[in-house]
C-alpha positions as CSV (number, residue, x, y, z in Angstrom):
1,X,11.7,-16.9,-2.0
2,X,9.8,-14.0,-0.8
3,X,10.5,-12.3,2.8
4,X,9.3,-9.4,4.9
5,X,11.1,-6.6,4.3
6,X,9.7,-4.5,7.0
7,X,6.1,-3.7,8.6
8,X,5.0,-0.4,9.5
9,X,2.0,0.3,12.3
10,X,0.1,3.2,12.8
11,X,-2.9,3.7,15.2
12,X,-5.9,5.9,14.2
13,X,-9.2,7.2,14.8
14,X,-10.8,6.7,11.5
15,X,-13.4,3.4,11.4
16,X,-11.6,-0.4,10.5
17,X,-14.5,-0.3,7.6
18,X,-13.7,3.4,6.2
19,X,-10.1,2.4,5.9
20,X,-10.8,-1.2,4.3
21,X,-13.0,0.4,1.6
22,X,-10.4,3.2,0.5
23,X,-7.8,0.0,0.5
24,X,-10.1,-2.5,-1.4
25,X,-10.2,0.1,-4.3
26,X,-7.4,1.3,-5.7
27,X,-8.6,4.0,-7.5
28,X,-8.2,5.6,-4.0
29,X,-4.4,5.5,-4.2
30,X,-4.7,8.9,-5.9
31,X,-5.8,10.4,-3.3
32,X,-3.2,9.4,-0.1
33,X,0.0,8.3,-2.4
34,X,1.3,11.4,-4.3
35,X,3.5,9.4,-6.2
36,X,0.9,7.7,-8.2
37,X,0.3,9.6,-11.4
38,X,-2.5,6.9,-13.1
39,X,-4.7,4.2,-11.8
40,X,-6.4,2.5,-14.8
41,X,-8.7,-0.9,-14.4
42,X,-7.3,-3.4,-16.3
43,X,-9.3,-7.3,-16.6
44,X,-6.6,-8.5,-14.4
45,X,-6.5,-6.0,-11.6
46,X,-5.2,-2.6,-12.0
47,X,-2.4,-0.2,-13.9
48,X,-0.4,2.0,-11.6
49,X,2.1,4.4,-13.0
50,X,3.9,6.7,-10.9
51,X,6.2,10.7,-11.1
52,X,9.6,9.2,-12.1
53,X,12.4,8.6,-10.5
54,X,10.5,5.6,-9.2
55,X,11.4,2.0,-8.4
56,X,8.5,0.7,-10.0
57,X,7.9,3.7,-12.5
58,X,5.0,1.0,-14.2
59,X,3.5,-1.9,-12.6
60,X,0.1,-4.3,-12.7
61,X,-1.5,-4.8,-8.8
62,X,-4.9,-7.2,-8.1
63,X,-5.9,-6.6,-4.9
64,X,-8.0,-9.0,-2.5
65,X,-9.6,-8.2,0.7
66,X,-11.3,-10.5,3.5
67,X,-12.7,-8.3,6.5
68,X,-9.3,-6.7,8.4
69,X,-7.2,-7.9,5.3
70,X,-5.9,-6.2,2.7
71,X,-3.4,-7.8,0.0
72,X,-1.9,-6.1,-2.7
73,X,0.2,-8.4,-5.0
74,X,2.8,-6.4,-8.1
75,X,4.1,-7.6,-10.7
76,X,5.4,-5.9,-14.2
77,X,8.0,-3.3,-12.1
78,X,11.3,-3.5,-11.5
79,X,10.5,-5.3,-8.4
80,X,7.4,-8.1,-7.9
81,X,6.3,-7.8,-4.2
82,X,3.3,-8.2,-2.2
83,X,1.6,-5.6,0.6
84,X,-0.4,-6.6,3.1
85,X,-2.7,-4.5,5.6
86,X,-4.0,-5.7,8.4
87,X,-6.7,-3.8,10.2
88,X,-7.7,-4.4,14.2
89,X,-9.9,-2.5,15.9
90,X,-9.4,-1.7,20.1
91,X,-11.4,0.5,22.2
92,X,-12.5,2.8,19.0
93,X,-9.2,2.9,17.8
94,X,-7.8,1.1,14.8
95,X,-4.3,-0.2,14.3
96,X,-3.3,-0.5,10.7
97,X,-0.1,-2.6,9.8
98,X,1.1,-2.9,6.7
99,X,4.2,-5.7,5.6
100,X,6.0,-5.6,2.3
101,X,7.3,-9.1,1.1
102,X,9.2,-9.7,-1.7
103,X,12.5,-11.8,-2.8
104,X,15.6,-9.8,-1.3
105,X,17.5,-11.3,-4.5
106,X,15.1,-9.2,-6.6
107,X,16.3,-5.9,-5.3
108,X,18.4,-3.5,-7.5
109,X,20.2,-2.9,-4.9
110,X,21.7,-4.2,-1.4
111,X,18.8,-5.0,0.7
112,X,20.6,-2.5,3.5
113,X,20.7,0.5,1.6
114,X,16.8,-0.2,0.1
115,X,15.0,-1.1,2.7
116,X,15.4,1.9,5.1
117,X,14.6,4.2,2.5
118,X,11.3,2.0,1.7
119,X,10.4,1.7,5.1
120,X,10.5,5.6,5.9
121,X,8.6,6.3,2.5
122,X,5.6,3.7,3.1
123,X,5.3,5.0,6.4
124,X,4.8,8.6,5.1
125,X,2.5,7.1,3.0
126,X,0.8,5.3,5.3
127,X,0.3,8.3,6.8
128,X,-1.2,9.9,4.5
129,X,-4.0,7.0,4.7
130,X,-4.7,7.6,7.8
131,X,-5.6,11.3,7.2
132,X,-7.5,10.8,4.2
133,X,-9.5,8.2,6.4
134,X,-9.8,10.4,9.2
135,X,-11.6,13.0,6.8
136,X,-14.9,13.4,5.8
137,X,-13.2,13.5,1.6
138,X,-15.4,11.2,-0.5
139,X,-13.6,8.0,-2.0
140,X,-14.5,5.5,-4.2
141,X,-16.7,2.8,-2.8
């Protein structure tokens, strides 16, 4: 059974659409996730392989998107999850929250000792989204 393992917000100036097209296509994880080494198209969704040490050195994502709605789902790592982002938009602002689910029995390790370190990592990340979005940088459309 799959739970949330935490949810991250971050507010930001960049447009709800800008950030949904970097999101919808992954080849754009290259350019806010440093970890990511590879993003190949694959007929089933994509290939992501990441610098090692890495949870999920290796894994296979499809991705769907509905406007304000993200979804990426993994499979093929060390650990299946799924990633949502949600996008709002109030007063030209835009609030993006992103939630990782995925089965707490699936973790390599206590879900206490994980799950901080996630959190604080995704958050860096999501971050760095937010700055790419907020720049003028071309991305795949």
């Amino acid at each position: 059974m799959s739970e949330i393992l935490f949810t991250n917000t971050v507010v930001t100036l960049a447009d709800a659409t800008r950030i949904q097209t970097i999101l919808a296509h992954p080849e754009n994880l290259l350019l806010w996730d440093n970890e990511i080494t590879t993003v190949t198209a694959i007929p089933t969704g994509f290939t992501l392989k990441r610098q090692v040490p890495a949870l999920n050195a290796s894994e296979q994502i499809t991705v769907s998107a509905t406007t304000g709605h993200i979804r990426y789902h993994s499979r093929g790592g060390r650990l299946a999850y799924q990633l949502d982002f949600k996008l709002a938009t109030t007063d030209n602002l835009t609030t993006v929250t992103e939630t990782l689910n995925a089965s707490a029995n699936a973790l390599p390790v206590p879900t206490s000792l994980l799950v901080p370190i996630a959190k604080q990592a995704f958050a860096q990340k999501l971050q760095a989204l937010v700055t790419l979005a907020e720049s003028d940088q071309e991305v795949t459309a």
